[in-house]
C-alpha positions in Angstrom: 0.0 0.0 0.0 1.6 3.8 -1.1 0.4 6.6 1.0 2.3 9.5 -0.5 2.4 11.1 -3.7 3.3 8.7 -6.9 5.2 9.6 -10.2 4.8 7.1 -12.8 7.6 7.6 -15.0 7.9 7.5 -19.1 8.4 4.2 -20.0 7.3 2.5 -16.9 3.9 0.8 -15.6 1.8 0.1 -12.5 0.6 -3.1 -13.0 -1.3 -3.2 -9.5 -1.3 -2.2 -6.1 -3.5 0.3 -3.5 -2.4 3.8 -3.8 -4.4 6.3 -1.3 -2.4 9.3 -2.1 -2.1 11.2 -5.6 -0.3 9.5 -8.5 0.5 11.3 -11.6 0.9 9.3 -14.5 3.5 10.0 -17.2 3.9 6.2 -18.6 0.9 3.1 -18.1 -1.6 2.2 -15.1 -2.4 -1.6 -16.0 -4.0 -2.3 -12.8 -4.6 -1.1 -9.1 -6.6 0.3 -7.1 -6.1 4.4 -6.5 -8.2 6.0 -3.8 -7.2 9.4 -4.0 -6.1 11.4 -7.5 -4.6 10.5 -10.4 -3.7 13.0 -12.6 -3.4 11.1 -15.9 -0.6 12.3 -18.9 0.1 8.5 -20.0 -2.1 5.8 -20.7 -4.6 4.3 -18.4 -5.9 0.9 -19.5 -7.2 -0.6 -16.3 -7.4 -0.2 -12.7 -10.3 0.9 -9.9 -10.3 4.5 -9.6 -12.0 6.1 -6.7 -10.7 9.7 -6.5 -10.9 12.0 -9.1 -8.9 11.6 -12.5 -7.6 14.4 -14.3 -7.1 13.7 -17.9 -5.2 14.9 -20.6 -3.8 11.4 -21.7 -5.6 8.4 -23.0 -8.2 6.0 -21.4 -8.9 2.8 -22.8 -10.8 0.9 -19.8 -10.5 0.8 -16.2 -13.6 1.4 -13.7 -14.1 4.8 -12.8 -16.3 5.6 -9.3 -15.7 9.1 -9.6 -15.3 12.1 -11.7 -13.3 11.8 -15.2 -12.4 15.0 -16.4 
């Protein structure tokens, strides 16, 4: 379990996980669960989502409980 802020890096992937702090994505989110928000700039193609997402990369599936924007 991560409880502080996340960087994904270019190039690299979550593949699961919990995250309850905010992870920015600059690479892939696979899998997981994020509780808090994730601020997305990579590629999301899976994963539960529970905070917020902030988008201005690309979403191919993953479940969203919250607000996409």
């Amino acid at each position: 379990m991560f409880k502080g802020k996340v960087t994904v890096a270019p190039g690299s992937t979550i593949k699961s996980g919990t995250f309850n702090g905010e992870v920015t994505n600059n690479g892939t989110i696979t899998g997981g669960t994020f509780n808090g928000e994730v601020i997305n700039n990579g590629t999301i193609t899976g994963g539960t989502f529970n905070g917020t997402v902030n988008n201005t990369g690309t979403i191919t599936g993953g479940v969203f409980n919250n607000t996409v924007s």
